[in-house]
N, C-alpha and C positions, 0 to 999 in steps of 0.2 A: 813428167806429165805437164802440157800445159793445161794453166786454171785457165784463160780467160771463157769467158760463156759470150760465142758470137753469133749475130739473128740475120739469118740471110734473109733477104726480100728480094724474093724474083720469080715472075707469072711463068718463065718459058723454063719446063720439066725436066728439061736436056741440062741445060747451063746451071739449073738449082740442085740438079744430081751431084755434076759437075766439082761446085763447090762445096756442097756438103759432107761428097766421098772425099774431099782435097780436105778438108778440117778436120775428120774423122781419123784420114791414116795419118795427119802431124798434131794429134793426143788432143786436139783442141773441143772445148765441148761447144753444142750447135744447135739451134732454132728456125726453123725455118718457115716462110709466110709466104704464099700466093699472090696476095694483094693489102693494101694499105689498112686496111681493117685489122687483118687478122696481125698484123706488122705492129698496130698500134698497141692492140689489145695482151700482145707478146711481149713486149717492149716494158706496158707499166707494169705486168705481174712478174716478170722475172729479171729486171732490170740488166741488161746484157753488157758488157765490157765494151763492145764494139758493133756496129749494125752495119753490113754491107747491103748496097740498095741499089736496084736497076731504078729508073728514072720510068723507065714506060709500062705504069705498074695500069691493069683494069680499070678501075677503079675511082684514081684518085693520082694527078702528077707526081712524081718524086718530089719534085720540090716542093708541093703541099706538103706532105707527107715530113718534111724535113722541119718546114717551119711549127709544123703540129708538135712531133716530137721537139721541135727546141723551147715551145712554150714552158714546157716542164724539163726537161734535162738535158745535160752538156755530154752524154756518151757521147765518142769520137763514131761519126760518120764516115765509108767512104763509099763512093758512087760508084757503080760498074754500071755504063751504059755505054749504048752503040753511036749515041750522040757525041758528035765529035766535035760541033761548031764552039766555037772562042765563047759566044754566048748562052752557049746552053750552060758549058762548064760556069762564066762565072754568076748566071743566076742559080746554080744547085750550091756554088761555094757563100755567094751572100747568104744565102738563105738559110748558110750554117752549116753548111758539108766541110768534112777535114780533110779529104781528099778525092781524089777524080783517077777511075782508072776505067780507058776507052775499049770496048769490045771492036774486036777479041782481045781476047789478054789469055798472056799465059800464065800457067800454076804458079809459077816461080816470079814471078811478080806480085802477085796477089798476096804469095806469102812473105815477099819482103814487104810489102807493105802494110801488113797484118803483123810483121815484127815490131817493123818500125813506130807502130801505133801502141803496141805493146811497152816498149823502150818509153814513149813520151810520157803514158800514163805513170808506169814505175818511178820515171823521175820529179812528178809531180808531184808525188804521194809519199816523195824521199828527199826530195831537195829543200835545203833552209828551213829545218825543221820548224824550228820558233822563231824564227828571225821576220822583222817589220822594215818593211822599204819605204822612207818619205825623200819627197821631192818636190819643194812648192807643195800644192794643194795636192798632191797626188800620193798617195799611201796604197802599197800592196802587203798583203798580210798573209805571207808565205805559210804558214801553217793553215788557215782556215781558208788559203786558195781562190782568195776575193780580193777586190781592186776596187779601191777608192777616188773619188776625186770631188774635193771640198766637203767630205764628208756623206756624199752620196755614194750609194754602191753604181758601179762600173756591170754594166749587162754584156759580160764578154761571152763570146764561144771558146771551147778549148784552143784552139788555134790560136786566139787572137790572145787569149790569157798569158797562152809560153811564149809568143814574141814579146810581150809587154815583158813580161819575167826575163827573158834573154837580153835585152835591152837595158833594162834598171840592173842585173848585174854588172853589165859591163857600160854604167853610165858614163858619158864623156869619150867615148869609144866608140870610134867608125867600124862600123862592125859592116864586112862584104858581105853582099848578095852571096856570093856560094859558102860562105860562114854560114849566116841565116839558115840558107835551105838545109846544110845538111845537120847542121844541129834540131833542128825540128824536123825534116823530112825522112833525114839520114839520107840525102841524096841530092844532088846538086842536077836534076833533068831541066829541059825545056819546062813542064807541066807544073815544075816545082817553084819554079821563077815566075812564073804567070799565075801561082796558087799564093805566093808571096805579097806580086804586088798587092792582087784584089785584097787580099784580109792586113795589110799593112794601111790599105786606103780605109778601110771599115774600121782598122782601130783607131786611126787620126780623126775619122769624125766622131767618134765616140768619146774621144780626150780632151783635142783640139776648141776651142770656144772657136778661134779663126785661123783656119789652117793655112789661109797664106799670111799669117804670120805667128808659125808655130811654135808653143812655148815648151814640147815637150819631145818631137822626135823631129830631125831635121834631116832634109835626104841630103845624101852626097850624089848628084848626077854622075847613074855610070859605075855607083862603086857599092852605096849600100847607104846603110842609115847608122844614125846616131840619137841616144839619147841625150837632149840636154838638162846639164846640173843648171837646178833655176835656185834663187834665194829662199 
């Protein structure tokens, strides 16, 4: 059986059947919201594993709705909408979405990407048990799953926490674009490379004091990123 508890948000009856019957027969247990109220109000009393979210909710934008939810928690997001433009995806991704999957979509997408979200959590919640990351001013504290820098906490999304984490393991290491994606996405797509850059740009300005000249992730044009070992 899987545990995770996942909270669909989606106004159109068809498409929220759709996914709820799809969670139901692969053991997954399920919540499901009409609109951004009922999403919100589901979300703080039974804290769900994962929230899948249509963007064109009655209501209230997806992407409100995104930033509301991140005021208070880091469950991993992911989008299922019919919006397909470059800039729809990476205003729901700034705004704190963990991934983007475009209507239609089929079962068997949705549920790799419901593993895969599965997979990043467990290894969150498993990886470097007690162990403390420093680097220059910057400190991650692998057990209690928070990021420092100069003794301030670090306001990350999920996302942007395990590339930070992917990163500081393999300091001093150009680590490739389809390395990155598939160790956090489990998948190397177009969607994933463009889901990449935007939350690798959002973490350099939340590290970075002056990102053109950066003291803590350096891109390789073309290849991927690296963290740099600072004194």
């Amino acid at each position: 059986m899987n545990k995770a508890l996942i909270l669909t948000v989606e106004d159109d009856p068809p498409v929220r059947n759709l996914i709820t019957t799809t969670l139901k027969a692969h053991d997954y247990r399920y919540l499901s919201a009409a609109n951004g109220d009922a999403a919100i109000m589901l979300a703080s009393s039974h804290n769900p594993d994962i929230i899948l979210l249509d963007l064109g909710l009655p209501d209230m934008d997806g992407v409100e709705l995104i930033t509301k939810i991140r005021s208070w928690s880091n469950v991993p997001i992911i989008v299922i909408s019919a919006r397909s433009e470059d800039e729809d995806k990476i205003s729901a991704l700034d705004a704190g979405a963990d991934d983007y999957l475009t209507k239609p979509f089929s079962v068997e997408e949705l549920l790799a990407r419901i593993r895969s979200t599965c997979r990043r959590l467990a290894a969150v919640s498993t990886d470097n048990g007690d162990a403390v990351f420093k680097n220059g001013k910057l400190c991650i504290d692998f057990a209690a799953g928070c990021a420092y820098l100069g003794g301030e906490e670090l306001h990350l999304t999920p996302i942007e926490y395990k590339l930070l984490c992917l990163l500081a393991k393999n300091v001093g290491k150009v680590l490739t674009h389809s390395y990155i994606t598939d160790k956090i996405w489990g998948s190397s797509r177009e969607n994933d490379l463009a889901s990449m850059r935007v939350f690798m740009a959002s973490l350099r300005k939340k590290l970075e004091q002056t990102p053109n000249s950066p003291q803590y992730i350096q891109t390789h044009i073309g290849v991927g990123y690296r963290m740099i070992k600072t004194e």
